[in-house]
Every structure is written in structure tokens, then in C-alpha cells.
C-alpha positions as CSV (number, residue, x, y, z in Angstrom):
1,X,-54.5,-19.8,-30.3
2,X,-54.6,-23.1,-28.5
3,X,-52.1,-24.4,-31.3
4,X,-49.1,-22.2,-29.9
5,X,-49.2,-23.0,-26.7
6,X,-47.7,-26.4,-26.8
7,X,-44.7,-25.4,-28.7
8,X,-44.7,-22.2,-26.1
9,X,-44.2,-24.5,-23.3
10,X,-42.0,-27.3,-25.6
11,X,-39.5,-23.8,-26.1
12,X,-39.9,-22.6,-22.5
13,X,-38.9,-26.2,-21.0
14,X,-36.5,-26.4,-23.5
15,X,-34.7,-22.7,-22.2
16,X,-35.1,-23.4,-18.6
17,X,-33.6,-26.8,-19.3
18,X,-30.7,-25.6,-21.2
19,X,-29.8,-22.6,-18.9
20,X,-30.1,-24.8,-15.9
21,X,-27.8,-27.0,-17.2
22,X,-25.2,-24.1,-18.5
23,X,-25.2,-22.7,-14.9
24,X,-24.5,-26.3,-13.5
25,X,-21.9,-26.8,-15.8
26,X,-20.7,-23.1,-15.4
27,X,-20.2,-23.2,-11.6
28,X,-18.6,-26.9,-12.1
29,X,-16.4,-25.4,-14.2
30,X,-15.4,-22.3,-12.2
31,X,-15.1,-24.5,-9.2
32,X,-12.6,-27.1,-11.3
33,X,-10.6,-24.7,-12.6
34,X,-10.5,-22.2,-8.9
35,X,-9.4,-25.8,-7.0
36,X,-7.0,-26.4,-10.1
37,X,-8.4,-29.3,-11.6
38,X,-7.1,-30.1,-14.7
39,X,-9.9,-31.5,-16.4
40,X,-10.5,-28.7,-18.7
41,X,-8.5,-27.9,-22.0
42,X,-6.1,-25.6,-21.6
43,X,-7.6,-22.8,-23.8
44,X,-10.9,-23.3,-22.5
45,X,-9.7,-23.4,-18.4
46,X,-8.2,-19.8,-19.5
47,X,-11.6,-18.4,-20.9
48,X,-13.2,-19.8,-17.6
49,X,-10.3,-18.0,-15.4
50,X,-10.7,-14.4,-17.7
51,X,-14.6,-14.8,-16.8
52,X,-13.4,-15.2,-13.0
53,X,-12.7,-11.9,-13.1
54,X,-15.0,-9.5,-14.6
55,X,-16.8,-8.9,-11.2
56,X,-13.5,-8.0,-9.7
57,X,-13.0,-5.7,-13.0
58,X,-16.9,-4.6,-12.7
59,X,-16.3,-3.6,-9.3
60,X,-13.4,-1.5,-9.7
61,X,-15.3,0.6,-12.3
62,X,-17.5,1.4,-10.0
63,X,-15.1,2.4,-7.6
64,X,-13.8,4.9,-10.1
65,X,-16.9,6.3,-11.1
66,X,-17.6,6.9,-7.5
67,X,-14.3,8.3,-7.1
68,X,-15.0,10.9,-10.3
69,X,-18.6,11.8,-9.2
70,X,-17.9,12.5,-5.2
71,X,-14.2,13.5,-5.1
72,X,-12.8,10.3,-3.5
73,X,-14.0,7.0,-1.8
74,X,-11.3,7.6,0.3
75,X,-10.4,11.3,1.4
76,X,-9.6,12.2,4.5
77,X,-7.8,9.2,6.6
78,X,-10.3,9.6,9.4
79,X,-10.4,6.8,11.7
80,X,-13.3,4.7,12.5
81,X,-12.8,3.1,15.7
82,X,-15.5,0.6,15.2
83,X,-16.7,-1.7,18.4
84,X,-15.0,-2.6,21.3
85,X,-11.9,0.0,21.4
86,X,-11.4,1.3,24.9
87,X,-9.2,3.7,26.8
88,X,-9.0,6.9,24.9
89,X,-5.6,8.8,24.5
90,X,-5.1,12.4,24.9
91,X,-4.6,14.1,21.4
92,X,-1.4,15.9,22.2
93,X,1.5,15.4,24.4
94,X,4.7,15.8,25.6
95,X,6.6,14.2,28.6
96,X,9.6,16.7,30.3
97,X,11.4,12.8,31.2
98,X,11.4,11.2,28.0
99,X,14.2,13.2,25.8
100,X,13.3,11.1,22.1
101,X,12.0,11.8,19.8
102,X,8.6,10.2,17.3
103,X,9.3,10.2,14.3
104,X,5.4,10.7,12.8
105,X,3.8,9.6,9.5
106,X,0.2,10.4,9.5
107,X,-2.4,12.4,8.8
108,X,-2.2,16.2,9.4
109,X,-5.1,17.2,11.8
110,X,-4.5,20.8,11.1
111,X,-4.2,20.6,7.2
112,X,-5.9,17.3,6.4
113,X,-3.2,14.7,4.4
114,X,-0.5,13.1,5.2
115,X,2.7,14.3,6.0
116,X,5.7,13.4,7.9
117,X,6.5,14.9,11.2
118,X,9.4,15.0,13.4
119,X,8.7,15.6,17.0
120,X,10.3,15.8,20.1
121,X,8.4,14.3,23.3
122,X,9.4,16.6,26.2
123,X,8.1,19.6,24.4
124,X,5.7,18.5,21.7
125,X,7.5,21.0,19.6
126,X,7.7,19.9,15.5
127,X,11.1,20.0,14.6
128,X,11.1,19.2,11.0
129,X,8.1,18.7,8.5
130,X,7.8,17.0,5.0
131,X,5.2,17.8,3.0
132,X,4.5,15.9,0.5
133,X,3.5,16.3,-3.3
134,X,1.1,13.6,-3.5
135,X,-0.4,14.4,-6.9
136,X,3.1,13.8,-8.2
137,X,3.9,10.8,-6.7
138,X,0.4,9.3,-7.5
139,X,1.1,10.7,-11.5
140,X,4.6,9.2,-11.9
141,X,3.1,5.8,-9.9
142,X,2.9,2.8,-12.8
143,X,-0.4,0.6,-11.8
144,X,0.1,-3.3,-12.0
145,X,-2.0,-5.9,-10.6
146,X,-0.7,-6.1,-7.4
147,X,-0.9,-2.3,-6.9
148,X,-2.7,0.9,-7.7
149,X,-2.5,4.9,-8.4
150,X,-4.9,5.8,-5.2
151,X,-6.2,9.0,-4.8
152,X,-3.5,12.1,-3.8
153,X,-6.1,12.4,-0.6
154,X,-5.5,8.7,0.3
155,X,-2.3,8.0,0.2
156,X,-0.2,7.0,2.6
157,X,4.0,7.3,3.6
158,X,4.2,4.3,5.2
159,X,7.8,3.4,7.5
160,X,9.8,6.5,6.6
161,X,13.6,6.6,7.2
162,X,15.0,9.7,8.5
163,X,18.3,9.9,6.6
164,X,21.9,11.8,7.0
165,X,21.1,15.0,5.1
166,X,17.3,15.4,6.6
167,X,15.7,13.5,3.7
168,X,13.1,10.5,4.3
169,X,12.5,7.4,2.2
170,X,9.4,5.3,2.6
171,X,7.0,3.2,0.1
172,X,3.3,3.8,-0.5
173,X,2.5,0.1,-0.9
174,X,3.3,1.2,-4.4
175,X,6.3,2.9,-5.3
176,X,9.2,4.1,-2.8
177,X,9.9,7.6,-2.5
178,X,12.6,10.1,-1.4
179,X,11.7,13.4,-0.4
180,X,14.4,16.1,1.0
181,X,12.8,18.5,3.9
182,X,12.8,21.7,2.3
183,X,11.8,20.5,-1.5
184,X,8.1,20.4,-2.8
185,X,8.9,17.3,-5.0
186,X,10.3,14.1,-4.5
187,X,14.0,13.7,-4.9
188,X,13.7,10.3,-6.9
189,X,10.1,7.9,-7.3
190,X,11.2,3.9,-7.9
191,X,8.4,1.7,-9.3
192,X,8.3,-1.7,-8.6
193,X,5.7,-2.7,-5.9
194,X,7.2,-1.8,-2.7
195,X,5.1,-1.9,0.6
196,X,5.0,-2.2,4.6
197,X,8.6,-2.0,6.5
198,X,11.9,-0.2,5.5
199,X,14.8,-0.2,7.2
200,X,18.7,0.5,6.6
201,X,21.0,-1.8,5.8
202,X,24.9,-1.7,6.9
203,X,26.2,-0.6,3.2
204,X,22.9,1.8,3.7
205,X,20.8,0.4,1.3
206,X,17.3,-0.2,2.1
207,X,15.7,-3.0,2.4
208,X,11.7,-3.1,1.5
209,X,9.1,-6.0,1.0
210,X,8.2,-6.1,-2.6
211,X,6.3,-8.7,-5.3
212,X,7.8,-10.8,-7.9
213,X,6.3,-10.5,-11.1
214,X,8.1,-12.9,-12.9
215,X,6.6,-16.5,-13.3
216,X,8.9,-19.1,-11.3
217,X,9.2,-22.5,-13.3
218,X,7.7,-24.9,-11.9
219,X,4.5,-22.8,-11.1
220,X,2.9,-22.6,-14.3
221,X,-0.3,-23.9,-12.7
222,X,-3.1,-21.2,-14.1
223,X,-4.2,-20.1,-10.5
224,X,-0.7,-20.0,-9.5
225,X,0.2,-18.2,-12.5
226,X,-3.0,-15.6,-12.2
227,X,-3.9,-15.3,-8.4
228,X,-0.7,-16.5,-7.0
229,X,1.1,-13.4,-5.4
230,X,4.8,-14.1,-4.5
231,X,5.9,-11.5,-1.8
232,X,10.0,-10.6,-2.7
233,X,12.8,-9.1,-0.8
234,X,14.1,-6.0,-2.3
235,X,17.6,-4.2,-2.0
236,X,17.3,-0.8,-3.0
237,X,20.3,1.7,-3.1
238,X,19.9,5.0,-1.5
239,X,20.1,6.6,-4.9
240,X,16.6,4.8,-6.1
241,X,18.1,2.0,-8.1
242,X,16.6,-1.9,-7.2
243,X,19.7,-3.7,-6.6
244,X,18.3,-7.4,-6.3
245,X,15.0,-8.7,-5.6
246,X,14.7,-12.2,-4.7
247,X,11.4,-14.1,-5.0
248,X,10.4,-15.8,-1.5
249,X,8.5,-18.4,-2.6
250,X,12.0,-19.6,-4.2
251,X,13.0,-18.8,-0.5
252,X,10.7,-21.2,0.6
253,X,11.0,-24.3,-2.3
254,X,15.1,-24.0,-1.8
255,X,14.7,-24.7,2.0
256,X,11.9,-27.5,1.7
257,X,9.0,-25.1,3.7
258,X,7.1,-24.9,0.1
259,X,4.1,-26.0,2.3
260,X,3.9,-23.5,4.7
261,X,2.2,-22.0,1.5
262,X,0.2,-24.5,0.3
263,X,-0.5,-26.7,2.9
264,X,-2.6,-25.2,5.3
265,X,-5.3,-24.1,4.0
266,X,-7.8,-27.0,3.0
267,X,-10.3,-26.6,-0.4
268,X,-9.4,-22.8,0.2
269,X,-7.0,-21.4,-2.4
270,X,-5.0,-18.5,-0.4
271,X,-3.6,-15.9,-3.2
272,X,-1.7,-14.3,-0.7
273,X,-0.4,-16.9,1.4
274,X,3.3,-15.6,2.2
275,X,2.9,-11.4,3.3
276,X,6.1,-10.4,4.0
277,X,5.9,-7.1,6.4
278,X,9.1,-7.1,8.3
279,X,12.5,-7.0,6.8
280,X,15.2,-6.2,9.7
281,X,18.9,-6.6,8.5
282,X,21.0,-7.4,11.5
283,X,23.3,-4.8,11.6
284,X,26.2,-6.7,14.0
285,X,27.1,-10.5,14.4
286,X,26.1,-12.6,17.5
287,X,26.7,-16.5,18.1
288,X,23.2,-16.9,16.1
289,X,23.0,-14.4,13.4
290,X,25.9,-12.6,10.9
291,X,25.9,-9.1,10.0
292,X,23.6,-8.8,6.7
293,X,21.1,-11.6,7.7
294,X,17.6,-10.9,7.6
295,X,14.8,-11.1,9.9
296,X,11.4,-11.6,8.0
297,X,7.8,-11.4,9.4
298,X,5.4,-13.9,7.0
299,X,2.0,-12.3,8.6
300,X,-0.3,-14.9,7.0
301,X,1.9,-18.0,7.7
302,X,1.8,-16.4,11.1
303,X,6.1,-17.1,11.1
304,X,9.4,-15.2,11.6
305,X,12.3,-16.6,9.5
306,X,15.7,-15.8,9.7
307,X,17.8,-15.7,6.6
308,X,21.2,-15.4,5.0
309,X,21.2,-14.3,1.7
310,X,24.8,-15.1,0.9
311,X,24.0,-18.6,1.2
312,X,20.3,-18.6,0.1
313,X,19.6,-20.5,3.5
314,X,16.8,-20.1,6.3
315,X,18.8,-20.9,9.3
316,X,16.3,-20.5,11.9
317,X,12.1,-20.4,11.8
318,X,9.6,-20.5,13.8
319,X,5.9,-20.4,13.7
320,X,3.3,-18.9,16.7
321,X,2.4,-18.8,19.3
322,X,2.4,-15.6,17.7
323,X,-1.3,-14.9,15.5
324,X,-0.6,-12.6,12.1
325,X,2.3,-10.3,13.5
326,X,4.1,-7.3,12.9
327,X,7.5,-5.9,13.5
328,X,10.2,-8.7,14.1
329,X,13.2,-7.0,15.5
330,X,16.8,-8.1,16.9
331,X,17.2,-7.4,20.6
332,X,20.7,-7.6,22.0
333,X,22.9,-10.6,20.9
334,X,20.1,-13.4,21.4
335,X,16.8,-12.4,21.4
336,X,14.2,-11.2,19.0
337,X,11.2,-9.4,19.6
338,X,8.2,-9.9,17.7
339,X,4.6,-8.2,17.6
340,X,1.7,-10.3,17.7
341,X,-1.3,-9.2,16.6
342,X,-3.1,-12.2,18.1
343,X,-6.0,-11.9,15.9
344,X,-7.3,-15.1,13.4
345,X,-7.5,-14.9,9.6
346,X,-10.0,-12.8,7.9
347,X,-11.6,-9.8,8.0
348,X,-14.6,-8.2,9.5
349,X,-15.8,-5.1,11.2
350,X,-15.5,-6.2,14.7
351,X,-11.9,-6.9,15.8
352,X,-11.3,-10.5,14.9
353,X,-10.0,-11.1,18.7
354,X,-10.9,-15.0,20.4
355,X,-12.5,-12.9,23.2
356,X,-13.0,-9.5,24.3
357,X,-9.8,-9.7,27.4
358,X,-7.3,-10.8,24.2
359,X,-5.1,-7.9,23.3
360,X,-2.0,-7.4,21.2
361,X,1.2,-9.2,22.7
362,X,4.6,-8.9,22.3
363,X,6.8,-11.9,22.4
364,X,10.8,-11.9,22.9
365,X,12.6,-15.3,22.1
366,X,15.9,-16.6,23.3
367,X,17.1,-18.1,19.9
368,X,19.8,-19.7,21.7
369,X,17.0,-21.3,24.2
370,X,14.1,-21.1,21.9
371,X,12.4,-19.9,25.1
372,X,9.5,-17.5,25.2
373,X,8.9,-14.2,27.6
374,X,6.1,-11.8,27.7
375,X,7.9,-8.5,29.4
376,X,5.1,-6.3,29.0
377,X,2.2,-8.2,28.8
378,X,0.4,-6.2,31.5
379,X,1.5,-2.7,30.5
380,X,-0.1,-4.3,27.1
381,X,-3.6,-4.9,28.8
382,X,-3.7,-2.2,31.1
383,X,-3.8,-0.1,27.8
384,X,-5.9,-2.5,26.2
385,X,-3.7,-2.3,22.8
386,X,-5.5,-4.3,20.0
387,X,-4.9,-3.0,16.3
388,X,-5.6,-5.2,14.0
389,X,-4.1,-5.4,10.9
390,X,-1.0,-3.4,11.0
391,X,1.1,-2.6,14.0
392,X,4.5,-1.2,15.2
393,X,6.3,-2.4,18.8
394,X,10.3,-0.9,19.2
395,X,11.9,-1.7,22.6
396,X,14.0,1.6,23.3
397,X,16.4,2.2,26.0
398,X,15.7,1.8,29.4
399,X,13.6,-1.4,28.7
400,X,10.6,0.3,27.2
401,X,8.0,-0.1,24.5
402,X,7.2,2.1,21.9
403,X,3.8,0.7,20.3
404,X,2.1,1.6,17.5
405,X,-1.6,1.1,17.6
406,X,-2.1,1.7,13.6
407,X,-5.8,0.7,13.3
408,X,-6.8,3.4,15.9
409,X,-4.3,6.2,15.5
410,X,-2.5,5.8,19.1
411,X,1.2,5.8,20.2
412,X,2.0,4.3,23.4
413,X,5.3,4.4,25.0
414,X,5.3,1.4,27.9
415,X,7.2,0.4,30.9
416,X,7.0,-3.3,31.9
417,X,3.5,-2.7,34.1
418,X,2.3,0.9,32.6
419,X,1.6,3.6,30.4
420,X,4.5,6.2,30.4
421,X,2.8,8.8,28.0
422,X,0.3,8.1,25.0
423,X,-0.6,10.3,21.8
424,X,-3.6,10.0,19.6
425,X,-3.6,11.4,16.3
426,X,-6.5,13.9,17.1
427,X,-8.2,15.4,13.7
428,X,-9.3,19.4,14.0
429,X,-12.9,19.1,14.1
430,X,-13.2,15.6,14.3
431,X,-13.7,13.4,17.7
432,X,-12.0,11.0,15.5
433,X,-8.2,10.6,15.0
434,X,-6.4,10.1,11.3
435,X,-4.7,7.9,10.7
436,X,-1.0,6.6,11.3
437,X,1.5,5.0,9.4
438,X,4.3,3.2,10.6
439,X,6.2,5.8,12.9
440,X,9.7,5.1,15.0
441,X,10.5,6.4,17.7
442,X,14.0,8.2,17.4
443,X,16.4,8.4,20.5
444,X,17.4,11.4,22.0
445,X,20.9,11.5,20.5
446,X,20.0,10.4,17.4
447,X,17.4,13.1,17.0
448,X,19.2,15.8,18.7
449,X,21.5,16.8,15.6
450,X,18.2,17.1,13.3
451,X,16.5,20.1,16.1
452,X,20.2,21.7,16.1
453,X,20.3,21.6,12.3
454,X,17.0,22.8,11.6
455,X,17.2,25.5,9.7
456,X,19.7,24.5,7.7
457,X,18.8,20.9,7.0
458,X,17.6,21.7,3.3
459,X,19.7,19.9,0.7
460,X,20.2,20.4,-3.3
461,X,17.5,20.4,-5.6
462,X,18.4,17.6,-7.3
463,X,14.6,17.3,-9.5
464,X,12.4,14.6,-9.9
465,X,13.8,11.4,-11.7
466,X,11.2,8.5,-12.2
467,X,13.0,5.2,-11.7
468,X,11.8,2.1,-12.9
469,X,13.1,-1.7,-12.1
């Protein structure tokens, strides 16, 4: 017996020793290759990225499986409201003085998914609804990397446009959608990765953030050309063809600001360094901007650019003091408005605020004096407004603020020191409110026409047509 145990321990040393050393080299290599070192052959820097990902791929499997075993890891668009959120809303309203009207994309309290909503303030009355086939939308959806089916229970109409004829277009961080008021399916479904704001051009085509897919030379660097996500701007008619999407990262290498992606972030590779969630076309020409421009929120460079597509040319930037914002908008001839989250990079399940006083801000900058106001700063912490990750702020007539408060399910409208009226998206049954998803609020003349037309505000059926790029 004692004759096998010295080649037992030779073969034991021997296996430790040579797995030690694989996992040595294994993490070396995974951390060469992740920081883009170029040390590896080519072929063999590939098989170490493909191995990169097979938790990621693991993961999502079991996501699914959960999915097909308990109906859905994500059902209902009930609202957590975590630590630290204060100053409740009352579920309904309506306030006799203001005349507008919200425009509401969220979930349903009284039938549980999502649906869009137009309301009018004074009365609380629903003036138009669009339901929305869901199932259909998530069939016809083409998954990609940067994007996903969902669940039909999950999904969300994020920023819809109320339109001439009644109808609505908005995106599902997937596909962008147009859906008449009286049909059960979409009018026309447009793949192509389209997500956060939409908003109307002159010539009334829409402008949406999207992602380029195609590789641009010059980045064929393997973590650029496998992680790297390159946030586009997309021109969309309102017929559901893509006009033009141009790749911002070129944006950025054409203007000399390439390192406001790459150049901030230390040993840390950031695969989503640009996140374009704003794209406002200004609709007039000032002594700063031309009609057609575009104003474009970067959340994670934490900067507002303004841009002329004619030319290819950023004419004006700036970054902070605003912290990962939301919602740049033109104000007046001058001034832009911009919604800062005022949160730092990451996540977590505590709000990701400096300290517990810090609330959501909202800047307005002279671009002719580059300087900086806070009009409703107070009417902001009396209200104690802090969403986190997404985020809507409109400044309406009579110098008030429509907010948003995504994360938490609240709409606030604000003077410059207080609370007008607020709304939380209450959930029958629930002491929890679903959730919201980028409403606007629509002024009373605007809106008017829609309550009038009611009843007649159904168009053709024109059928479902599947568009892709």
C-alpha cells in the first residue's frame, strides 16, 4: 500500500501545481485582454473575450427559466420605494386652477400594465386611453445585444408623443411604436434599438436616442469592438422609416472630445460611457442656436452638447455642475434648462445621493453668459424630489415646473418656492405606486382639441407593418 502513496502525493502536487498556475495565468489573461493589452495573439485574446461572457450568458438562462417557471421576474411595475423617500403624494388629483393637461404613460392601477393616459388636471377626468397590445409588440421586437424581447407584463411606453390625428409614438428601449387611440394593434413597430426621449422635429420627424451597430474604423480594438456601446441619433419619419442615424462617438472624434469617453475613467473600462437620453430639436432660431440643432443630454459624461447636424459640428458644451441628468430643454431665446439628477456613478439600493439634504436640481444656463440659476431650487427641496435614475423636468407657462419623479411614481407641478398639486401613481390594492414613464405635461390649448374630439379621434385601420432599419 505504502508504495502508492508517493506517486499519490507526486500526482496531487503535480494537479494543484498545474491548476494553480492555469488560474494565475487565466485571470492574467482575462485582466490583459479586459484592460486591452495586446500581448495575446489575436485568435487566442478572442477565445479569452468569448469565455468573458458565459457568466453573463449563464445568467440570462437563468433569468429565463425563472421567467417560464413563475410567470415573470418582472410583472407588475410596482414600485419599491426603498430607503430614504419622504413626503408622500396623494394618489389622485385634480386642481380647478390649472387648465393642462398630463399626458400619462404608466402603469394602470385599476387594470395592472401599462397604458397611456390622457388627463386633464382640473377635473381628473381621462380623456383619451391607449391600450396597448403588448404581446404583439414584444413578438414582432428583433433581440440584439444591446436590447431584449421583455415580458408583455414588463414593458414599458416610454416618452410618448401625442400626435395630430390622436395617435402616440414612443420607444420601449427597444423598438418605437405607433399606436392610433381606438385600434388594438400598433399602427407600424420600427426595430432598430430605440430608447429614452422622443420629441418632434420641425419637418415632424422624430427624433429618438438609438445604438450604432456598425463597427467605426479606427475602433477595431476587441473591447471596443465587443463591449463598446456607441449611443446614435436617430431621424425617424412619422410613417416608421429610419431616415439617418448618426453614430456619436463619430460625433465626438470629429469635434476632438473623443476623451470625454475614454479619459475619465482610470483602470476601469466603461462600456457605456456616452448615454444619450435627451434629444431636443430646437424648433426656432435664436442668436445661439438655428432651427434643426440639437440639444443632447450624455447622462454618464454628466454633459449637454449642442449640435448642428448640417455641419457635423458641436458648437457649444458643457459639463456639470450638473451629476448624471435628464431632460435638456430650450427655454426662450437663450437659456436651457437641464435636470440634474445630482447623484454619482453606480448603482445600489440606497439612493446614491452625497448626503441625505441633496435632492434633484434643476439648472437653467444663459448660453450667451454661460451663467447658472437655480429657480426652483426650494420648491425642489420642500418636496424633497430625488429619483434616481431617470427623470423628467418641463418649465410650462406661468414660470412653473412640471417634474417627473420616475423612480418613485410622483408628478409634481412647482412654483418657484412650492408644491402646486402632486399625483402619485397609486396601484389598487397596493400601498405602493407603479410605475411611470416619461409623461409631458400638455397645455391647456394644446389639449383642449383632443377632449372636444373625443369620440371621434379614431383613425383608419391601417394594420400592423413590421419595419426594420
Amino acid at each position: 500500500m505504502r508504495r502508492y502513496i508517493g506517486p499519490v502525493i507526486y500526482i496531487t502536487v503535480l494537479v494543484v501545481t498545474l491548476i494553480s498556475v492555469g488560474l494565475v495565468a487565466g485571470a492574467w489573461a482575462f485582466r490583459h485582454v479586459g484592460e486591452g493589452g495586446q500581448r495575446l495573439p489575436k485568435p487566442l485574446g478572442e477565445f479569452v473575450i468569448e469565455i468573458t461572457k458565459i457568466p453573463s450568458l449563464v445568467r440570462s438562462a437563468f433569468f429565463r427559466l425563472l421567467e417560464g417557471v413563475y410567470g415573470g421576474a418582472r410583472t407588475t411595475l410596482i414600485i419599491d420605494q426603498g430607503a430614504g423617500k419622504a413626503s408622500p403624494s396623494p394618489p389622485l388629483f385634480f386642481e380647478p386652477a390649472d387648465q393642462g393637461y398630463i399626458l400619462l404613460s404608466a402603469l394602470d392601477g385599476n387594470r395592472l400594465v401599462s397604458n397611456v393616459r390622457l388627463l386633464k388636471i382640473a377635473t381628473g377626468k381621462e380623456v383619451l386611453r391607449w391600450d396597448i397590445d403588448w404581446h404583439t409588440i414584444m413578438d414582432l421586437t428583433q433581440v440584439s445585444r444591446f436590447s431584449a424581447k421583455g415580458d408583455p407584463r414588463s414593458l414599458r411606453a416610454f416618452h410618448p408623443i401625442l400626435m395630430n390625428d390622436a395617435s402616440i409614438i414612443f420607444n420601449t428601449g427597444s423598438v418605437l411604436v405607433r399606436q392610433s387611440v381606438c385600434k388594438a394593434k400598433p399602427d407600424w413597430i420600427l426595430n432598430g434599438i430605440f430608447h429614452h426621449s422622443n420629441e418632434l422635429a420641425l419637418d415632424g420627424s422624430i427624433w429618438t436616442p438609438s445604438v450604432n451597430t456598425d463597427l467605426i474604423p479606427g475602433y477595431e480594438h476587441p473591447l471596443l469592438r465587443e463591449k463598446f456601446r456607441d449611443d446614435a441619433l436617430a431621424n425617424v419619419s412619422q410613417n416608421g422609416k429610419l431616415l439617418r442615424r448618426i453614430s456619436f462617438a463619430s460625433i465626438l472624434r470629429a469635434n476632438g472630445l473623443e476623451h470625454l469617453m475614454f479619459g475619465f475613467n482610470g483602470h476601469t473600462f466603461q462600456a457605456d460611457p456616452i448615454h444619450i437620453n435627451q434629444i431636443t430639436p430646437a424648433l426656432n432660431d435664436s442668436s445661439f442656436w438655428k432651427r434643426g440643432d440639437l440639444l443632447i443630454s450624455a447622462r454618464h459624461l454628466s454633459t449637454v452638447f449642442l449640435y448642428r447636424p448640417d455641419t457635423n459640428k458641436i458648437i457649444w458644451y458643457r459639463t456639470g455642475p450638473w451629476m448624471n441628468q435628464h431632460s435638456a430643454k430650450f427655454v426662450g431665446s437663450r437659456q436651457i434648462s437641464v435636470f440634474d439628477n445630482n447623484v454619482f456613478s453606480g448603482n445600489s439600493s440606497i439612493p446614491p445621493f452625497l448626503n441625505d439634504d441633496a435632492t434633484n436640481r434643476v439648472f437653467v444656463v444663459d448660453l450667451v453668459t454661460n451663467e447658472l440659476s437655480q429657480p426652483f431650487e426650494q420648491a425642489l427641496k420642500n418636496a424633497r424630489v430625488r429619483t434616481i435614475t431617470e427623470g423628467r423636468a418641463q418649465i410650462v407657462s406661468n414660470n412653473r415646473l412640471f417634474i417627473e419623479e420616475t423612480n418613485y411614481g410622483r408628478h409634481l407641478m412647482l412654483s418657484d418656492s412650492s408644491t402646486i398639486w402632486s399625483r402619485l401613481n397609486q396601484v389598487a390594492g397596493s400601498e405602493k405606486p407603479g410605475a411611470v414613464s416619461w409623461s409631458r405635461y400638455i397645455e391647456a390649448n394644446e389639449g383642449k382639441r383632443f377632449e372636444v374630439s373625443a369620440l371621434t379621434a379614431c383613425v383608419t385601420n391601417k394594420g400592423i407593418k413590421n419595419k426594420t432599419k
